[in-house]
C-alpha positions as CSV (number, residue, x, y, z in Angstrom):
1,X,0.0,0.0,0.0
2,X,1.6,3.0,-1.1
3,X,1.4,6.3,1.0
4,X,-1.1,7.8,-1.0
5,X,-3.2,4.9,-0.7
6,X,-3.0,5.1,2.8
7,X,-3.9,9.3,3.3
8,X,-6.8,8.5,1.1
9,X,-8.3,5.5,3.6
10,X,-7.9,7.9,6.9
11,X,-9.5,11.4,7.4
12,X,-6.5,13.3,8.0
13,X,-3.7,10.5,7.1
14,X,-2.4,11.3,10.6
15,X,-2.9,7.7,11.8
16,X,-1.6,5.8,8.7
17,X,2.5,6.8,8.9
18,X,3.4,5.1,12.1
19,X,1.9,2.0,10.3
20,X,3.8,3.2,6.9
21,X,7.0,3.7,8.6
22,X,7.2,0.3,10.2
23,X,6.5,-1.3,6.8
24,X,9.4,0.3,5.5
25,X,11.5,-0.6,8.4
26,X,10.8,-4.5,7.3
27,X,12.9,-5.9,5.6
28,X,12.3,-8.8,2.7
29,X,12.4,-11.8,3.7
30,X,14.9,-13.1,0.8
31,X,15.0,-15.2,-1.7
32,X,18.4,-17.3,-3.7
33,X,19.3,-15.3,-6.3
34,X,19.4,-18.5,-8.7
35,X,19.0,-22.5,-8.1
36,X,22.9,-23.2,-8.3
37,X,23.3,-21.4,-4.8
38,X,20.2,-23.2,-3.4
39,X,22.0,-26.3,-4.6
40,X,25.6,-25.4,-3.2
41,X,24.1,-24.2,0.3
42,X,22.4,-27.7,0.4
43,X,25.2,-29.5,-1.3
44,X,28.0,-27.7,1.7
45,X,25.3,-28.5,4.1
46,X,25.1,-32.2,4.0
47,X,28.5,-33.3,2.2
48,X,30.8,-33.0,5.3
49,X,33.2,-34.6,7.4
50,X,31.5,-37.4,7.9
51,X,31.6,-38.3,4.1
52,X,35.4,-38.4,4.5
53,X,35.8,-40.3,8.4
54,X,32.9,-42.1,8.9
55,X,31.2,-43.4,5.8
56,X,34.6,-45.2,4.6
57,X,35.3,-47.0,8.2
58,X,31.4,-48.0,8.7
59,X,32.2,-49.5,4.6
60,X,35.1,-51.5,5.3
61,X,34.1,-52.7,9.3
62,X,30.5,-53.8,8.2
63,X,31.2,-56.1,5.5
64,X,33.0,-53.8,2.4
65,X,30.8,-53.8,-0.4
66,X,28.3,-55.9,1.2
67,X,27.6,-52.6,3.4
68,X,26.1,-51.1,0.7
69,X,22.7,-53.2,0.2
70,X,21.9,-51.7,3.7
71,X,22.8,-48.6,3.0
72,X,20.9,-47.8,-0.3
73,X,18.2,-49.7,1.1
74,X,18.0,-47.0,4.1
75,X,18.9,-43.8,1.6
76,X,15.9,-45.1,-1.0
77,X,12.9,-46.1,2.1
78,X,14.4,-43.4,4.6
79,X,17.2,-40.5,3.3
80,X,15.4,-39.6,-0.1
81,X,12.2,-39.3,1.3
82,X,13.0,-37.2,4.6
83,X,15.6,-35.3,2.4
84,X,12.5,-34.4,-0.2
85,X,9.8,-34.0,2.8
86,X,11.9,-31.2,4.6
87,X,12.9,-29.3,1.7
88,X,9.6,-29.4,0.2
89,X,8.2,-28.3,3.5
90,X,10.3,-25.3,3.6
91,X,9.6,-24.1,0.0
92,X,5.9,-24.6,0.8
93,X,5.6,-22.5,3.5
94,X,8.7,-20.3,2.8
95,X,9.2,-20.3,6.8
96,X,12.2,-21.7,8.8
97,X,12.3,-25.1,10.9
98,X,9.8,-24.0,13.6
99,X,7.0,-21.7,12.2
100,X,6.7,-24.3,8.9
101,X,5.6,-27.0,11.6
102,X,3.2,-24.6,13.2
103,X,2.2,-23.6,9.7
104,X,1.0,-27.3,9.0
105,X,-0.1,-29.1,11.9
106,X,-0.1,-27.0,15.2
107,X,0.2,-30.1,16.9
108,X,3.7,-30.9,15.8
109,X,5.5,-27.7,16.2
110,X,7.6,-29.4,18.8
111,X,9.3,-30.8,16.0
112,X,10.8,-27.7,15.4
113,X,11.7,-26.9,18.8
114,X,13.4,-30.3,19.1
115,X,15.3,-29.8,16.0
116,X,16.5,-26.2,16.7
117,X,17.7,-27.8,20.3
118,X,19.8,-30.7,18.4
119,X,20.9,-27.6,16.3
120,X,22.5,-25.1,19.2
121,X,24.3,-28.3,20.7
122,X,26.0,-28.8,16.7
123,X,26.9,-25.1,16.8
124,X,28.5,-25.3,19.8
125,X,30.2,-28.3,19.2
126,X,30.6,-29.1,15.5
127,X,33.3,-26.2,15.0
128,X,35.6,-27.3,17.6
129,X,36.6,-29.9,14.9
130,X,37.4,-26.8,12.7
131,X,39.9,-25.4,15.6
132,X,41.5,-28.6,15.5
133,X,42.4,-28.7,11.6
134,X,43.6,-24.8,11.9
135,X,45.5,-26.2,14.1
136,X,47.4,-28.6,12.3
137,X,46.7,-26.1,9.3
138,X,49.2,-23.2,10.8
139,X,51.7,-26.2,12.5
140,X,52.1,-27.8,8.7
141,X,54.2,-24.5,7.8
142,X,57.3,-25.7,8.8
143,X,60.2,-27.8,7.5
144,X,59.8,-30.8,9.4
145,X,56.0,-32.0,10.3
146,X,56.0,-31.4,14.2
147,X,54.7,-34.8,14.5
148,X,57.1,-36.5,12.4
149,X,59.5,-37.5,15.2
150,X,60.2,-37.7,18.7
151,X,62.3,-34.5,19.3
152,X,59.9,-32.5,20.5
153,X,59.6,-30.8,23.9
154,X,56.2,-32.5,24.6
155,X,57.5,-35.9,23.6
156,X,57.4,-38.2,26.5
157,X,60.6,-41.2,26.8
158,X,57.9,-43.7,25.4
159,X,57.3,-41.9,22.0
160,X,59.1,-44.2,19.2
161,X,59.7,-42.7,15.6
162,X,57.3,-44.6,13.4
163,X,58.9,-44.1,10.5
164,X,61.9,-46.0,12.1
165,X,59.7,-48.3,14.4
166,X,60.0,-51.3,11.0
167,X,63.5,-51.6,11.6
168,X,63.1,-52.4,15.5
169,X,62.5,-55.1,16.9
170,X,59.6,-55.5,18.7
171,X,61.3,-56.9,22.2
172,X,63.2,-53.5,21.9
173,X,60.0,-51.7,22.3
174,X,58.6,-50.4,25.4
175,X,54.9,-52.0,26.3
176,X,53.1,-49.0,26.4
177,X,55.1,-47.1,23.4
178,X,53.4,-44.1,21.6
179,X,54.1,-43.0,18.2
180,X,54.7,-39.2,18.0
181,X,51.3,-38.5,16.2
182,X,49.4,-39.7,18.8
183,X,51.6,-37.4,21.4
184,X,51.3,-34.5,19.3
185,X,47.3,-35.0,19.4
186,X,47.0,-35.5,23.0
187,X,50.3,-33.6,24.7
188,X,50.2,-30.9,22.3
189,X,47.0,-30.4,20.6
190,X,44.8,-31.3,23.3
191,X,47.1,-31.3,26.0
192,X,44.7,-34.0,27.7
193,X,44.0,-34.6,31.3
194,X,43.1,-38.1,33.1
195,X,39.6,-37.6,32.7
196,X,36.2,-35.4,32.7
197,X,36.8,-34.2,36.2
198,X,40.0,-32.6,35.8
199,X,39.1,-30.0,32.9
200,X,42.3,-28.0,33.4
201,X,43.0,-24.7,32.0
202,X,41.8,-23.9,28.5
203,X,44.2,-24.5,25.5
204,X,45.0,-20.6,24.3
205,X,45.9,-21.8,20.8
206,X,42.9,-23.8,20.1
207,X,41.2,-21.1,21.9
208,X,42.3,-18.4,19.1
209,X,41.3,-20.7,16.3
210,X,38.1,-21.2,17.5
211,X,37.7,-17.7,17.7
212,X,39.0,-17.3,13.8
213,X,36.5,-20.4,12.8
214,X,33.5,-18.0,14.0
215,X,34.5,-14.8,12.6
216,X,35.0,-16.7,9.1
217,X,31.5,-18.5,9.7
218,X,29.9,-14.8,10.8
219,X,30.9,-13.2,8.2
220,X,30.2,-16.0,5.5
221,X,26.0,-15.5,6.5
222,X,25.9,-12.2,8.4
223,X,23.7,-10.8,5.4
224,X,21.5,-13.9,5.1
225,X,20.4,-15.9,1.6
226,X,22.7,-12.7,-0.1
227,X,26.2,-13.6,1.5
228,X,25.5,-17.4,1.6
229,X,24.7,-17.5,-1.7
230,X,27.7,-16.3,-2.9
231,X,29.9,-17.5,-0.3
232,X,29.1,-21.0,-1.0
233,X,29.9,-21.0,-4.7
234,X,33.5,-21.5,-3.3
235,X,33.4,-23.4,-0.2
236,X,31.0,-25.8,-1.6
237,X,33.6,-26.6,-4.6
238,X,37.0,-26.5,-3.1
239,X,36.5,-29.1,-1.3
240,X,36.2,-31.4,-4.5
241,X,39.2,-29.5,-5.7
242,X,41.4,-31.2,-2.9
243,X,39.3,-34.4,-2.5
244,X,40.3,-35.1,-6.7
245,X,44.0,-34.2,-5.7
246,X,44.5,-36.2,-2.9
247,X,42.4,-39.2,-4.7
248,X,44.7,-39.2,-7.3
249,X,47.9,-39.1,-4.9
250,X,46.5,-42.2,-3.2
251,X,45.8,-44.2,-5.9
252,X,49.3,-43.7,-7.8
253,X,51.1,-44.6,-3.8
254,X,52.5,-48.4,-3.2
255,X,49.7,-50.0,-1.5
256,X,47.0,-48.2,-2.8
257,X,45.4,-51.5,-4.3
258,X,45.6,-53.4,-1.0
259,X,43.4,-50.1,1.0
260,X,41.1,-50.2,-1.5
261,X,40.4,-54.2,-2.1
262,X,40.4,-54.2,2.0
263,X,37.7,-51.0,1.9
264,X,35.6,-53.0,-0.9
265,X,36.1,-56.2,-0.4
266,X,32.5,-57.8,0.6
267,X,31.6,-60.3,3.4
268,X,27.4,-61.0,2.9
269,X,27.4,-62.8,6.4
270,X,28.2,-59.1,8.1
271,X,24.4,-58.7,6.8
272,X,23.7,-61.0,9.4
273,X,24.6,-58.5,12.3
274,X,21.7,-56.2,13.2
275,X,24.8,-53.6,14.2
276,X,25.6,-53.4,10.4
277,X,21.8,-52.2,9.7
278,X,21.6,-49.6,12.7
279,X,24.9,-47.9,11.3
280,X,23.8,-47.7,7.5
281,X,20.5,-46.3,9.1
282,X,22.5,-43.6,11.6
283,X,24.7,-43.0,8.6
284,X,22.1,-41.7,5.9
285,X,20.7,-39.1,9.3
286,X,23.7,-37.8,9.9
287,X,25.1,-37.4,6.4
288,X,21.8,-36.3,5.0
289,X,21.2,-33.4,7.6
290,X,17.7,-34.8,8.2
291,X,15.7,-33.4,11.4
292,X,18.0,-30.5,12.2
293,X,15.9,-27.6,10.4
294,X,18.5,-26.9,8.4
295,X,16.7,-28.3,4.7
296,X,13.1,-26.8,5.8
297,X,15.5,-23.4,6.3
298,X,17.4,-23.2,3.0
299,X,14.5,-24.9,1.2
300,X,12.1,-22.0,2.3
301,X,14.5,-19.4,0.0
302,X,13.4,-21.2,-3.0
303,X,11.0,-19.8,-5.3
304,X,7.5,-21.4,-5.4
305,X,7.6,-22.9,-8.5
306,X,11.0,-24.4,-8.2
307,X,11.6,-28.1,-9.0
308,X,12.6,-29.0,-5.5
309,X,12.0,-33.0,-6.2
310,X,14.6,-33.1,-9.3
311,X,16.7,-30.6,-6.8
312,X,16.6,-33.5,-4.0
313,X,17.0,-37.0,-6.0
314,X,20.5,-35.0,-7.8
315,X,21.9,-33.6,-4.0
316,X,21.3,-37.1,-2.6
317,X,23.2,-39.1,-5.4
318,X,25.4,-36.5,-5.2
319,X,26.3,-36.7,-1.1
320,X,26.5,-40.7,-1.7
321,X,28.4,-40.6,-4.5
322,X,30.6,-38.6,-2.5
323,X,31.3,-41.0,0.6
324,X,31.9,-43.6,-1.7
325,X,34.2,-41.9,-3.6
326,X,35.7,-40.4,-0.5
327,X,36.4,-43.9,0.7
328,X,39.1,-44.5,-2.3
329,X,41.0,-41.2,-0.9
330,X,41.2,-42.4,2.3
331,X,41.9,-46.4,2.0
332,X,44.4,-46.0,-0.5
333,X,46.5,-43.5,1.3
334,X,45.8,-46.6,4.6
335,X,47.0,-49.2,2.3
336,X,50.2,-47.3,1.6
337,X,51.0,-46.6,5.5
338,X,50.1,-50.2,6.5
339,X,52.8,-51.8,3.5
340,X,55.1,-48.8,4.6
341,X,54.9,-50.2,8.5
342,X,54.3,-54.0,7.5
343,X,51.3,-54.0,9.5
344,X,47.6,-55.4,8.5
345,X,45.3,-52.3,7.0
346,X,43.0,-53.1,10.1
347,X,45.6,-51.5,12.3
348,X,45.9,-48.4,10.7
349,X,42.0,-48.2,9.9
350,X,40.5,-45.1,12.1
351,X,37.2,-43.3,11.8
352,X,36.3,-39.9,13.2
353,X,38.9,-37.8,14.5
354,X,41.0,-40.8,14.7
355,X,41.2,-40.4,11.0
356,X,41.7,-36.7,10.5
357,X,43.9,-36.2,13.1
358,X,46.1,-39.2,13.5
359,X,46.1,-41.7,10.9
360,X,46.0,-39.2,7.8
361,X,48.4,-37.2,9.4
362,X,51.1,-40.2,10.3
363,X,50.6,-41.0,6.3
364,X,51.5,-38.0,4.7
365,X,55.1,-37.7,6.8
366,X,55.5,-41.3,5.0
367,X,54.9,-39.2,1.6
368,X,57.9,-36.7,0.0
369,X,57.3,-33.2,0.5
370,X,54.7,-34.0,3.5
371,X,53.8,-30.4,4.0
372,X,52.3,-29.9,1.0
373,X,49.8,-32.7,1.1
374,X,49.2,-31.9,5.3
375,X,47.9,-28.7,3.9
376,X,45.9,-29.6,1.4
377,X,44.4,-32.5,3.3
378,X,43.8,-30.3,6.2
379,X,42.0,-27.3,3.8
380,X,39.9,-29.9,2.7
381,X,38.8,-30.9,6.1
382,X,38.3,-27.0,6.9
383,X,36.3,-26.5,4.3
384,X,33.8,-29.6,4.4
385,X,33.5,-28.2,8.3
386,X,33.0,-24.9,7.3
387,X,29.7,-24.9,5.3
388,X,28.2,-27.5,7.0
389,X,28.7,-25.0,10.1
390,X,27.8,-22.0,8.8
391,X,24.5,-23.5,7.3
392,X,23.2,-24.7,10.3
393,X,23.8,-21.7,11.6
394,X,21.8,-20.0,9.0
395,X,19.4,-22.3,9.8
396,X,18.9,-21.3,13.3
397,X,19.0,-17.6,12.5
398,X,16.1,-18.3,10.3
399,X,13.8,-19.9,12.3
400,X,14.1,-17.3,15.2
401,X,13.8,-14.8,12.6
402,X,10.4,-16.2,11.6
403,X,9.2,-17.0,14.8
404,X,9.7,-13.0,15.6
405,X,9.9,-11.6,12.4
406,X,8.8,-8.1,13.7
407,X,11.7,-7.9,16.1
408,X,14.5,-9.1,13.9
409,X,13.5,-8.4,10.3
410,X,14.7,-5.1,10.7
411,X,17.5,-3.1,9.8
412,X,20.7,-4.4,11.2
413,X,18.8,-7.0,13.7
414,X,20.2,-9.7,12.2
415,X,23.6,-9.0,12.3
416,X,23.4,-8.7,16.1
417,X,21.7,-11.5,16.3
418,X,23.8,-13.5,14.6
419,X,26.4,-12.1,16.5
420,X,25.1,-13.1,19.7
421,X,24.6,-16.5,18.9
422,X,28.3,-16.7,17.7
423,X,29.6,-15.4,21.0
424,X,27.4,-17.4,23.2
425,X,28.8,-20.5,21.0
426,X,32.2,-19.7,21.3
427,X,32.3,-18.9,25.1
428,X,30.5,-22.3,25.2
429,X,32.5,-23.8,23.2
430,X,35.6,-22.8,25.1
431,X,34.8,-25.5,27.8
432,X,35.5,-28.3,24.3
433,X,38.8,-26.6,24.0
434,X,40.5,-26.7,28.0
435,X,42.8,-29.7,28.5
436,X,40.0,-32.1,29.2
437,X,37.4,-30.8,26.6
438,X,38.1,-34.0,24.7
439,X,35.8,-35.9,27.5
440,X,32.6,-33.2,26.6
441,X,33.2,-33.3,22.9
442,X,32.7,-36.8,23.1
443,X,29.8,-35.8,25.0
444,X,27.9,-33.9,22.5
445,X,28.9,-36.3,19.8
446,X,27.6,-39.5,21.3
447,X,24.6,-38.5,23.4
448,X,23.3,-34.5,22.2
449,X,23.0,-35.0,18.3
450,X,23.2,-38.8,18.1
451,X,21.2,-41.1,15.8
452,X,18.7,-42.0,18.4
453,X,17.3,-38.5,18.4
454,X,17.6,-38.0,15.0
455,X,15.3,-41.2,14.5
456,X,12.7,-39.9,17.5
457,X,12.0,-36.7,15.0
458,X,12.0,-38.8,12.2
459,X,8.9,-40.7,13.2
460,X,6.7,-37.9,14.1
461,X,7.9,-35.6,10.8
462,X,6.6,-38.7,8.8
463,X,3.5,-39.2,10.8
464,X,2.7,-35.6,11.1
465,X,3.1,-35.0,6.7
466,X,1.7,-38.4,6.0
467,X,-1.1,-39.5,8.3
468,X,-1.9,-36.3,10.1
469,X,-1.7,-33.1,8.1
470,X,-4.3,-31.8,5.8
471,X,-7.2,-31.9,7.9
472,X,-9.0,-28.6,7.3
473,X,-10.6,-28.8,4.0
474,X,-12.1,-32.2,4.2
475,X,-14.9,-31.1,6.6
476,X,-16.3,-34.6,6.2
477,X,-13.1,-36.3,8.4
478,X,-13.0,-36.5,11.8
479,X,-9.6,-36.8,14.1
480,X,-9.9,-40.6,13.8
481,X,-10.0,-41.1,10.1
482,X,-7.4,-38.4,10.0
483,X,-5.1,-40.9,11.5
484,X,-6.3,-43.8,10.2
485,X,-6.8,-42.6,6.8
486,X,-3.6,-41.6,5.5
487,X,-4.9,-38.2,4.0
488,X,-1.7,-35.7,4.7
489,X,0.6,-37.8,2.3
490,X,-2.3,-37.4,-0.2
491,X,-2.8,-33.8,0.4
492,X,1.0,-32.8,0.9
493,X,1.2,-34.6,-2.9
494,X,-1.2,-32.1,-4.2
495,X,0.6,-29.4,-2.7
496,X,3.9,-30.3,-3.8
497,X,2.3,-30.9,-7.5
498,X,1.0,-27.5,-7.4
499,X,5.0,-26.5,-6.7
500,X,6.6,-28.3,-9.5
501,X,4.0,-29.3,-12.1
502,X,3.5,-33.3,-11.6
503,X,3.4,-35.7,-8.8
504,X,6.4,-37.0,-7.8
505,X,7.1,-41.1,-7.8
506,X,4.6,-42.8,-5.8
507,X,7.1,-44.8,-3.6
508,X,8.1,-41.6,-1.5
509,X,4.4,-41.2,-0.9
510,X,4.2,-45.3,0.2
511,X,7.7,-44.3,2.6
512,X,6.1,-41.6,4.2
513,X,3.0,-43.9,4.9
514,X,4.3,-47.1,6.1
515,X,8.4,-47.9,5.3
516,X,10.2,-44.8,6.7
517,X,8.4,-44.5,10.3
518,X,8.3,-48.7,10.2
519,X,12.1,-48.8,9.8
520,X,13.0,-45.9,11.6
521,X,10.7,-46.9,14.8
522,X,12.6,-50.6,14.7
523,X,16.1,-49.1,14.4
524,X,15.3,-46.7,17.2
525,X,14.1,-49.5,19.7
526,X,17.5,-51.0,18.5
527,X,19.6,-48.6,19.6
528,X,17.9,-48.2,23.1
529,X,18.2,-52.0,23.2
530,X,21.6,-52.1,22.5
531,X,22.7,-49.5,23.9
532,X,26.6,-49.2,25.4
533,X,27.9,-46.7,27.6
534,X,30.4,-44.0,25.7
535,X,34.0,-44.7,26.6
536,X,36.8,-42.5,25.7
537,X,39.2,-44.5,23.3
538,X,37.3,-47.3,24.4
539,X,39.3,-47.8,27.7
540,X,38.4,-44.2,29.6
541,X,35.1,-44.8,31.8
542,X,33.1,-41.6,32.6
543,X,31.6,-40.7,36.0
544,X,27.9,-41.6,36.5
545,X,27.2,-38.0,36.3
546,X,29.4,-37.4,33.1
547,X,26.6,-40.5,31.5
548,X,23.6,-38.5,33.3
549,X,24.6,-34.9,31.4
550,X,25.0,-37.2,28.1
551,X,21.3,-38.1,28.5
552,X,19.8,-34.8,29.6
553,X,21.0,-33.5,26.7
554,X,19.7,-36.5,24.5
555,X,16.2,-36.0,25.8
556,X,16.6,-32.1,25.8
557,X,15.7,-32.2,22.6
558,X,13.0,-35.3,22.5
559,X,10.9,-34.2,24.9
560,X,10.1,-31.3,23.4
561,X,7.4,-32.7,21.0
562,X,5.2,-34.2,23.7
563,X,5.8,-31.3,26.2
564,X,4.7,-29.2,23.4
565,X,1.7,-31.5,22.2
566,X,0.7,-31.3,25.8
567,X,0.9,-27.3,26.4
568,X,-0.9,-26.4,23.0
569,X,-3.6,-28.8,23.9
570,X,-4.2,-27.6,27.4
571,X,-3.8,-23.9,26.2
572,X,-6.3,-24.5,23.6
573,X,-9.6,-24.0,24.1
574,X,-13.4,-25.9,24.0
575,X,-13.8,-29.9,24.2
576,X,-11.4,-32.3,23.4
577,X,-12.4,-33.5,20.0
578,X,-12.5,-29.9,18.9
579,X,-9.6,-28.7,20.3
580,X,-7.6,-31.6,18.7
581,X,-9.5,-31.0,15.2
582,X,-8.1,-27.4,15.3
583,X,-4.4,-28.7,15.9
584,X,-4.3,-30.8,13.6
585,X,-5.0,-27.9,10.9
586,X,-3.3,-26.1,8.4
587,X,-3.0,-22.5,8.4
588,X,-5.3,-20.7,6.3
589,X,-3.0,-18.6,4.4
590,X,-1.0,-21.3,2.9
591,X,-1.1,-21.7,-1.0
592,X,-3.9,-24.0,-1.7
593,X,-3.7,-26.6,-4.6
594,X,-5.7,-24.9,-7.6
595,X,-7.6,-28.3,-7.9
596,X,-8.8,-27.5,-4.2
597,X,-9.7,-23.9,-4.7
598,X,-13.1,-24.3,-6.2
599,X,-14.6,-26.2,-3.5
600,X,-13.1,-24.3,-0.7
601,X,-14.8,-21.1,-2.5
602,X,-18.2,-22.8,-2.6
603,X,-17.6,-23.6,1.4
604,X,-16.9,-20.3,2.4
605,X,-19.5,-19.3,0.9
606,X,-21.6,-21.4,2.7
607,X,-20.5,-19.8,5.6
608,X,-17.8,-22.2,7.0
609,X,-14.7,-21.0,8.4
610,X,-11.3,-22.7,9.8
611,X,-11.0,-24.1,13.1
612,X,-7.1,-23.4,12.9
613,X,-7.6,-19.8,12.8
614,X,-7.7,-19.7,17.2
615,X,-5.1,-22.2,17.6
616,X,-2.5,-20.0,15.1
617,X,-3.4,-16.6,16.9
618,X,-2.3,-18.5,20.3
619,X,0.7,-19.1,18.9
620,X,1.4,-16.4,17.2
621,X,0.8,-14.3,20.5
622,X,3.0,-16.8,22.2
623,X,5.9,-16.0,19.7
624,X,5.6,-12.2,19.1
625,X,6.3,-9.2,21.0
C-alpha cells in the first residue's frame, strides 16, 4: 500500500505513517538469487566430514561392499524421502524449521523446537573440529612436520619414531610405546587430562582458532540468503578441488590397491549383524542433515515454483556418490601406511577424529614433500566443516527470525543477532577446548545429536506429513479417520504438485505412509536396546554423572514434542475432539492446490470457516512481541 493509498483511507492521514514507517522498516524476507546457490548451500550443508571419516570406516568394518545393500536400502525407504519432505516443507511454506511445523499441523510444532535444540548443541560443538584442523593447518608451515619424530619438547621417553619403528625389533619396544602422532594430538594439541573431572585450564591456541572459525562463519551469513549464496559458490567446490587431488595421490602410492580391495572387499554374512543395519541407518541421518531444520530453512528461499524434487534425488546421489568416492581417498593412502609399516590395513584403519587427526596425518610424513599434502588435506577438512557450520547456523537464524519476524527483520537486527549466537557459541564452546574438553566433545557427539534422536524426530515428521496433516478442507473427516486414513501424504502430494507441475514417484508417498516410520521406529528401539555406555578411546570410563549430562542432553531435545503436544492442547480452548481438530489444521494462508480452490470457494460461501484460525493466533501471541 503506497502512502497515498494510505492518506486516502484515513480522514486526515495522521494515523496511517506510524503504520507506513514500520512497513518500510521490514525488511524482505529473501529469496536465492538463482537455483545453483540453493543447490551449493544444500550441497555444503550435507557433504561434510563425515563423508570423508565415517562413511569409509562404517564401509570396510560392516562387511566392504556388502555394506552397501543396507545402506541404499536405508537412503531409498528413509534418506530420499525425509531429504525431499523437509525441503519441500520449507519451500511450501517459505518459513524456517519451527513456524513451517506450526504452519502445517499446530500439533507438531515441537518438531521444530526439538530440531532447533539438536541444532544449538551442533553449533557449539561441531566447529571445535574446525579449531583442530587450523590447528594442524598453521603447524604444517614448517620444515619438518612437528609430529614426524620424537624430538619434540612435549614428547614423553615412550614416544618411538614410526617411520623408524619397521626396523626395530619388537622386544626392543617399550609396552606401552606411543608413536609421536598420537603425542602431538594428545600432549600438544589437546594437551589431555586423566579424565572429565580434571578440565584444566583452557588451550589458548585452540582457543584463538576457535575464535578465527566463528569470525569466518559470521561473516560468510551475516547478510543472510545474499552472502550465503555467494559465499558457497567456493566453499561448496574447493572441497572437491582437494578431495580429486588427494584421490589421485593415493591411488598412484604403493599400497593403494591393498586399501582399496580391504575397503571393498565384501563379506554377505556381516548382513547377518543387526549392528551393520543400525549404522547404515545412523549413517544416511547424519550425512543427510535430516531433522536438524536446516533443509526446511534453506528450502524456504526457493521460489515457489522451483523443481525441489529433481533438486533432492540430484543432491542425494550427489552426497552418496561422494562418501563412496571419498572412501578410495582415504583407503588408498591406509594401504600405503600399513605396507610402509608392514602391518595389516585393520591397524591403521580409524574413523572420526582418529582419522583426521592421526592416521591421515602419520601417512603423509611417509609421503615426499609431507607439508604440501598436510595442507591440502587439512584445507579440505576446513572447508567440508565450514559450510556445514555455517549453514546450520543459518538455519537457526532463520527460524528465530520467523518465529519474531517483527523484532528481527529489521534493519541491522540480524547481524546482532547473529552475532550473539556466535559469542554465546564460542564462550560455550571454550569448555570443548580446555585440556580435558576432549571428554565433553565426546559428550555432545555420542549423546546431544546422536542417531537415536535423529530417528525420535524422524517418526513424528513422517506421521505428522503423512497421516496427520491436511485436515482442514475435508470437513467430512473427523480426528480418527485423519489418522487412520492416511490423508496428509495425499494432500501434501497435491501441494507439492502445485509446486513443481506433476506428482512425484509414488514410492516416496508409500515411505512416508508405512516404510520410513516402520524402519525408523525398529532401528530406534535398536539402539535403546543395544545401547553401550560411551567410553573415551574405548578404555576411559566416565563418571555416572558425566553419563547422566549425556542423556539430559539427548532427551533435551525429545521431549520437546510431547511437552509441546501437551501445552498447546491444554492452552487450547473448548472440548477435546474440537480442540484436537483445530491442531491438527493447516494455516489458512498457505497456498492452496488450484484443484482444491473451487470447492473451498463454494464452502466459504456457505459460511464455513477454519477451526485453525484460534489455535494459530495463540501461537502467534505466544511467539511475538
Amino acid at each position: 500500500m503506497t502512502r497515498a493509498a494510505a492518506k486516502e483511507g484515513e480522514p486526515n492521514g495522521a494515523t496511517a505513517v506510524p503504520e507506513e514507517i514500520k512497513k518500510e522498516e521490514m525488511e524482505e524476507r529473501g529469496q536465492w538469487s538463482s537455483k545453483m546457490e540453493f543447490v551449493l548451500s544444500v550441497a555444503g550443508e550435507i557433504i561434510g566430514l563425515g563423508n570423508v571419516w565415517r562413511f569409509p570406516y562404517l564401509c570396510y568394518k560392516n562387511g566392504g561392499g556388502a555394506f552397501l545393500i543396507p545402506y541404499l536400502i536405508f537412503l531409498f525407504t528413509c534418506g530420499i524421502p525425509l531429504f525431499f519432505l523437509e525441503t519441500a516443507l520449507g519451500q511450501y511454506t517459505s518459513q524456517g524449521g519451527v513456524t513451517a511445523w506450526r504452519k502445517i499441523c499446530p500439533i507438531f510444532e515441537g518438531i521444530g523446537y526439538a530440531s532447533q535444540v539438536i541444532e544449538c548443541y551442533l553449533n557449539i560443538y561441531y566447529i571445535i573440529i574446525l579449531s583442530w584442523a587450523l590447528f594442524y593447518l598453521f603447524s604444517s608451515f614448517t620444515t619438518v612436520l612437528p609430529w614426524a619424530s620424537c624430538n619434540n619438547p612435549w614428547n614423553s621417553d615412550l614416544c618411538v619414531d614410526i617411520l623408524n619403528s619397521s626396523r626395530l625389533d619388537n622386544r626392543t619396544l617399550p609396552a606401552n610405546a606411543t608413536s609421536p602422532v598420537i603425542e602431538f594430538w594428545e600432549k600438544r594439541v589437546l594437551g589431555l587430562t586423566d579424565g572429565i573431572h580434571k578440565l584444566g585450564t583452557v588451550r589458548w591456541e585452540l582457543a584463538l582458532c576457535l575464535l578465527l572459525a566463528w569470525i569466518i562463519c559470521y561473516f560468510c551469513i551475516w547478510k543472510g540468503v545474499k552472502s550465503t549464496g555467494k559465499v558457497v559458490y567456493f566453499t561448496a567446490t574447493f572441497p572437491y578441488v582437494m578431495l580429486i587431488i588427494l584421490l589421485v595421490r593415493g591411488v598412484t602410492l604403493p599400497g593403494a590397491t591393498e586399501g582399496i580391495v580391504f575397503y571393498l572387499k565384501p563379506d554377505i554374512s556381516r548382513l547377518a549383524d543387526p549392528q551393520v543395519w543400525m549404522d547404515a541407518g545412523t549413517q544416511i541421518f547424519f550425512s543427510y542433515a535430516i531433522c536438524q531444520g536446516c533443509l526446511t530453512a534453506l528450502g524456504s528461499y526457493n521460489k515457489y515454483t522451483n523443481n525441489c524434487y529433481r533438486d533432492c534425488i540430484m543432491l542425494c546421489f550427489l552426497n552418496s556418490t561422494t562418501s563412496f568416492v571419498a572412501g578410495f581417498a582415504i583407503f588408498s593412502v591406509l594401504g600405503f601406511m600399513a605396507r610402509e609399516q608392514a602391518v595389516p590395513i585393520a591397524e591403521v584403519a580409524e574413523s572420526g577424529p582418529g582419522l583426521a587427526f592421526i592416521a591421515y596425518p602419520m601417512a603423509v610424513t611417509m609421503m615426499p614433500v609431507s607439508q604440501l599434502w598436510s595442507c591440502l588435506f587439512f584445507l579440505m577438512l576446513i572447508f567440508l566443516g565450514l559450510d556445514s557450520q555455517f549453514v546450520c547456523v543459518e538455519s537457526m537464524v532463520t527460524a528465530v527470525i520467523d518465529m519474531f519476524p517483527g523484532v528481527f527483520r529489521k534493519k541491522g537486527r540480524r547481524e546482532l543477532l547473529i552475532l550473539a549466537i556466535a559469542v554465546i557459541c564460542y564462550l560455550l564452546g571454550l569448555l570443548l577446548v580446555t585440556e580435558g574438553g576432549m571428554y565433553i566433545f565426546q559428550l555432545f557427539d555420542y549423546y546431544a545429536a546422536s542417531g537415536t534422536c535423529l530417528l525420535f524426530l524422524a517418526i513424528f515428521e513422517v506421521i505428522c506429513v503423512g497421516w496427520v496433516y491436511g485436515n482442514n478442507n475435508d470437513l467430512t473427516s473427523d480426528f480418527v479417520s485423519v489418522l487412520t486414513g492416511g490423508q496428509g501424504a495425499n494432500r501434501f502430494y497435491d501441494n507439492i504438485e502445485d509446486m513443481i507441475g506433476f506428482r512425484p514417484w509414488p514410492l516416496i508417498k508409500i515411505c512416508w505412509l508405512v516404510f520410513t516410520p516402520g524402519l525408523c521406529l525398529a532401528v530406534f528401539l535398536f539402539s535403546l536396546i543395544k545401547y553401550t555406555p560411551l567410553k573415551y578411546n574405548n578404555s576411559y570410563v566416565y563418571p555416572p554423572w558425566g553419563y547422566v549430562v549425556g542423556w539430559l542432553m539427548a532427551l533435551s531435545s525429545m521431549v520437546c514434542i510431547p511437552l509441546y503436544a501437551i501445552f498447546i492442547l491444554l492452552k487450547t480452548k473448548g472440548p477435546l475432539k474440537q480442540r484436537l481438530t483445530q491442531l491438527i489444521s493447516p494455516a489458512e494462508d498457505l497456498p492452496q492446490p488450484k484443484k482444491h480452490m473451487a470447492g473451498l470457494s463454494e464452502l466459504k460461501h456457505k459460511g464455513w470457516s477454519p477451526l485453525a484460525q484460534e489455535v494459530l493466533s495463540i501461537t502467534e501471541r505466544e511467539t511475538h512481541f
